[in-house]
ZAMARGU-4260 file (C-alpha; in steps of 0.2 Angstrom, whole numbers, plus 5000, padded with zeros to 4 digits):
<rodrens>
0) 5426/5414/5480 | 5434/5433/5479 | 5419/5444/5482 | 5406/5434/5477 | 5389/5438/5472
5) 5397/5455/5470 | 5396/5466/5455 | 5411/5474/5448 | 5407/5491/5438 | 5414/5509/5436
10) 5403/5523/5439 | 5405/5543/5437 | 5403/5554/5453 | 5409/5570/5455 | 5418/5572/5439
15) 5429/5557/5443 | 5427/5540/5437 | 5428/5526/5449 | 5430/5505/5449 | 5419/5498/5462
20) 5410/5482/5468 | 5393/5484/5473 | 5384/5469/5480 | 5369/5463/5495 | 5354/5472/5501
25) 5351/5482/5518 | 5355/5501/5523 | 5371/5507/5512 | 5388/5503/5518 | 5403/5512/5513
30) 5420/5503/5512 | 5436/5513/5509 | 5456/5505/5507 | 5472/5510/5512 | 5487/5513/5503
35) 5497/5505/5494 | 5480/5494/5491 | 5463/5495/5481 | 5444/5491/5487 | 5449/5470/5482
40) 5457/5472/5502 | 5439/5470/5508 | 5437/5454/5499 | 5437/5444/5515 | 5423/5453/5525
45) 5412/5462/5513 | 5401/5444/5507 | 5397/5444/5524 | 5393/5462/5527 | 5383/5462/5512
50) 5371/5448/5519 | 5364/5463/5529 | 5369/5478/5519 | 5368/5484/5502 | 5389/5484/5501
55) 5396/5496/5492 | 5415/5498/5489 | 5424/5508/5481 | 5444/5513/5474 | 5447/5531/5480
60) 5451/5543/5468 | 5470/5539/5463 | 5469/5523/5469 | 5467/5506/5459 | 5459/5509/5444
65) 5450/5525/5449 | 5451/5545/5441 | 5470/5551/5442 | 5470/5569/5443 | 5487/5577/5440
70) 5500/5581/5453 | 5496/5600/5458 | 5506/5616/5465 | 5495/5615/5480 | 5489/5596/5483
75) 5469/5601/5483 | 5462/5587/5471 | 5470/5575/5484 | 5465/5585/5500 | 5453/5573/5509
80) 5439/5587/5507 | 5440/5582/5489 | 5443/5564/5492 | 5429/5563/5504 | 5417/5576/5492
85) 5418/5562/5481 | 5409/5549/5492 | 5397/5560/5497 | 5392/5562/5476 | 5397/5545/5473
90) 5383/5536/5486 | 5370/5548/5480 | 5372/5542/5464 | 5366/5528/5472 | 5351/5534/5479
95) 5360/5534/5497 | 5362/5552/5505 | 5365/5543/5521 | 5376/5529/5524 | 5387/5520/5537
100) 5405/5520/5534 | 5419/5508/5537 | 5437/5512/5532 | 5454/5510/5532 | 5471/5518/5535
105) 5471/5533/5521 | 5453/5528/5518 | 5449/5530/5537 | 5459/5548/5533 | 5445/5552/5521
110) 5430/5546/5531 | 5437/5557/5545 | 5433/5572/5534 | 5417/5563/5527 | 5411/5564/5544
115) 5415/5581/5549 | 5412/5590/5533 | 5395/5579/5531 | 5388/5575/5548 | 5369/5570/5540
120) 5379/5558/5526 | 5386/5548/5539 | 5377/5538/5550 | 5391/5527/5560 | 5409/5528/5557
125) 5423/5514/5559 | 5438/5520/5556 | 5455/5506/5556 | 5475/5507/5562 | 5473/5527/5563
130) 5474/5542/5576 | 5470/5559/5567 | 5481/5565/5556 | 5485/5583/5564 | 5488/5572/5579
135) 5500/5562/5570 | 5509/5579/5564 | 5507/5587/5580 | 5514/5571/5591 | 5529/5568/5580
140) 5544/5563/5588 | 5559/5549/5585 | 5550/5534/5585 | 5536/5542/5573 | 5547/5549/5563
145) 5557/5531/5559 | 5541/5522/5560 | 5533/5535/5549 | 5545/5538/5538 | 5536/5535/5523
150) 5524/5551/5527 | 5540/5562/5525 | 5549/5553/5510 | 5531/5550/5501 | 5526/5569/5503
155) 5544/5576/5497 | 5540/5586/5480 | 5538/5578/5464 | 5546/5569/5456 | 5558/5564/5469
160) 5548/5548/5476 | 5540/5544/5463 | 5555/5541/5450 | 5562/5530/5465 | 5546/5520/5467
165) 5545/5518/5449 | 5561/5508/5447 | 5553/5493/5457 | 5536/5497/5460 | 5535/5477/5467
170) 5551/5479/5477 | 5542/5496/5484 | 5526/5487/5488 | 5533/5472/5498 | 5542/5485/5507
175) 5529/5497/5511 | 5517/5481/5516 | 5530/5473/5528 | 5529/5460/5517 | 5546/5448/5514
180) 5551/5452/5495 | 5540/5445/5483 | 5532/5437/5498 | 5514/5437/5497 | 5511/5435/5515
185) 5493/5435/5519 | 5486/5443/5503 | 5473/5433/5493 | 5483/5429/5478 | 5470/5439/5466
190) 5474/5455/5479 | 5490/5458/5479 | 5488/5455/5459 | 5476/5467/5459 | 5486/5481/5471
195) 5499/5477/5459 | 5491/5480/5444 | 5485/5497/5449 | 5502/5502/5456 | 5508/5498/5437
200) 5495/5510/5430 | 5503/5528/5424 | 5499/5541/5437 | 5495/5529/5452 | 5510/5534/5460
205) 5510/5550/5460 | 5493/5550/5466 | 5499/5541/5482 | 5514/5555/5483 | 5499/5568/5478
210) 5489/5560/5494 | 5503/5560/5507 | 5509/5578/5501 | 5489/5582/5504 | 5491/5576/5522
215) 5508/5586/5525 | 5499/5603/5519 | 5483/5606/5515 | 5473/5593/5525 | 5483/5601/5542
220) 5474/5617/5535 | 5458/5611/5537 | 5458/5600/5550 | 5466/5615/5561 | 5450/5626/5553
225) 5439/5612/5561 | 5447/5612/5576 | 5447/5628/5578 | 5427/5629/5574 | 5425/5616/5587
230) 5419/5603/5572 | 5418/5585/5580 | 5412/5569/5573 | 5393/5569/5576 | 5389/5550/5574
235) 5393/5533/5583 | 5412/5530/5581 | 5422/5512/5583 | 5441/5514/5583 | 5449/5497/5580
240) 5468/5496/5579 | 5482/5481/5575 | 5487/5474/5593 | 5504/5470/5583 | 5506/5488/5576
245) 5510/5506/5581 | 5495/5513/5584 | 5494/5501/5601 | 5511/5503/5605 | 5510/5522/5606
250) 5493/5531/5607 | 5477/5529/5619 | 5467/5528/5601 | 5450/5529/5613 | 5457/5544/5622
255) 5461/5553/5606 | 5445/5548/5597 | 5434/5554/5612 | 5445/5570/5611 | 5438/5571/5592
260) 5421/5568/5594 | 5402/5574/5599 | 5396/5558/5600 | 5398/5541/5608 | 5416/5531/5604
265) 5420/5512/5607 | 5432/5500/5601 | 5448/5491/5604 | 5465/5480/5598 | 5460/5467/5585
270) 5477/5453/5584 | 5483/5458/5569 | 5496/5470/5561 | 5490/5483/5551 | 5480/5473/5538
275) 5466/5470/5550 | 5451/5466/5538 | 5464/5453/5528 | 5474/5448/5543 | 5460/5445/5555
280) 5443/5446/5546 | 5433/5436/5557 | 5438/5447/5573 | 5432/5462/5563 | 5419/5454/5557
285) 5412/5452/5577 | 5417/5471/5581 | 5406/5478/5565 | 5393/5466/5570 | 5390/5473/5587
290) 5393/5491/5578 | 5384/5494/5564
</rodrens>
């Protein structure tokens, strides 16, 4: 069943509107997607996270079916300060002003400033297939660069990617997943629908472009502020990464996230790509066990 015993609702949090599922019973749990997904990428691990935890997850703001706020001169609704501000609001709508949180790629991005803007919300972190995104900036070099590319073409000014996106948003999805065209690989059928659906939606789009443009500019800004003020993550931490993908091919991710935290760090290589929570869900299903 895709997310079963899960309800599926849309809920206002500040001044956005978001589509989540909410299901179990336990100590809040916070699930946050990558790009170019939704929150239906955790189908495979949240019914059994939400035997032990109330479950709740989420699409970010200009993702899936969420609040699109128009592309800006400066990138500021899409800075992860404001990505993040709105899971702080959106769990205490909840009745949860402290919560553990597991994410993903660009939603790991977010929970990296969730944690150091709001070190009482967060009470163990998880973050998936990243390394800091100043370290990223700071580290680029060839192989980055053509690995990457999709952070410099996806943060060019508007509307440049978007209008090429846009003439194949499918054709742009299996590419940007890896995935053979019109292949759906490893995706649950009702996934990839879903991802696809969303990507169909006016302003999607340029809300990804919004995000990566966020990442080039304003979210430098503030993680060099943080930096700079010595701002660490406070709580537990478990780095887990794609043995397959680029993250293990070219970072000590434990080094650097021992470099970016106050408190204790674990974690390790699950074999997969980078869609570890569809690819491997059972392995991450054993690491968040020990973990949260």
């Amino acid at each position: 069943m895709f997310f079963d015993g899960f309800a599926l609702e849309t809920r206002a949090a500040n001044g956005q509107s978001f589509r989540l599922r909410r299901g179990g019973a336990g100590p809040p749990l916070l699930l946050l997607h990558g790009n170019p997904q939704t929150h239906a990428m955790w189908h495979r691990v949240a019914p059994a996270l939400a035997q032990r935890f109330t479950v709740v997850a989420p699409d970010l703001r200009g993702y899936g079916f969420s609040s699109k706020p128009p592309v800006s001169a400066g990138h500021a609704a899409y800075a992860k300060r404001a990505m993040a501000q709105d899971m702080v609001a959106l769990m205490a709508d909840f009745g949860f002003p402290k919560f553990r949180v597991v994410a993903h790629d660009r939603g790991a991005r977010v929970a990296h400033r969730l944690a150091l803007d709001h070190p009482g919300a967060v009470e163990r972190l998880c973050v998936m297939d990243i390394v800091p995104t100043l370290t990223h900036f700071e580290r680029t070099d060839m192989a980055f660069a053509m690995g990457y590319y999709h952070w410099f073409w996806l943060a060019q000014p508007h509307p440049r990617p978007e209008r090429m996106i846009g003439h194949d948003v499918e054709d742009w999805f299996d590419i940007q997943t890896g995935r053979e065209p019109k292949d759906a690989g490893f995706f649950h059928p009702e996934a990839r629908a879903d991802y696809l659906a969303a990507l169909r939606l006016p302003g999607t789009v340029a809300a990804i472009c919004e995000d990566y443009r966020a990442a080039a500019t304003i979210d430098l800004v503030h993680d060099r502020e943080s930096r700079a003020a010595g701002i660490k993550v406070q709580c537990p931490l478990l780095a887990l990464w794609g043995r397959k993908g680029r993250i293990e091919a070219w970072y000590d991710a434990l080094a650097i996230w021992r470099d970016h935290a106050a408190g204790p760090v674990d974690g390790g290589a699950v074999e997969s790509g980078h869609y570890l929570a569809e690819e491997a869900p059972e392995e991450v299903l054993i690491h968040l066990d020990g973990f949260l």
